[in-house]
N, C-alpha and C positions, 0 to 999 in steps of 0.2 A: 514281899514275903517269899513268894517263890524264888527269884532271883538269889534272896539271900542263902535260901536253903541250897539251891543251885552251888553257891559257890563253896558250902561249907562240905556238901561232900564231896566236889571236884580237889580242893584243899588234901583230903585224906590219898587222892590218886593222881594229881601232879605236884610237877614241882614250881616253886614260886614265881619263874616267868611266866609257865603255864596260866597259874593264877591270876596275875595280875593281866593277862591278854583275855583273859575268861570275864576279868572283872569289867574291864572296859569294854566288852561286847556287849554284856548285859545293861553295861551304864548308857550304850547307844540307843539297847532294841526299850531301855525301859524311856530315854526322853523322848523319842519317838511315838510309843502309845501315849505317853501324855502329853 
């Protein structure tokens, strides 16, 4: 849930590589806690 929220407003203030390096950081830290 945070994660997601996370990337929707990084979305409004990068730009789409940004994004998608944002996405997969988050896709690391979140298989990690779980």
């Amino acid at each position: 849930m945070t994660a997601e929220k996370i990337i929707k407003c990084s979305t409004y203030r990068d730009g789409n590589d940004d994004k998608i390096e944002l996405i997969e950081l988050l896709e690391g830290i979140v298989s990690l806690v779980d």
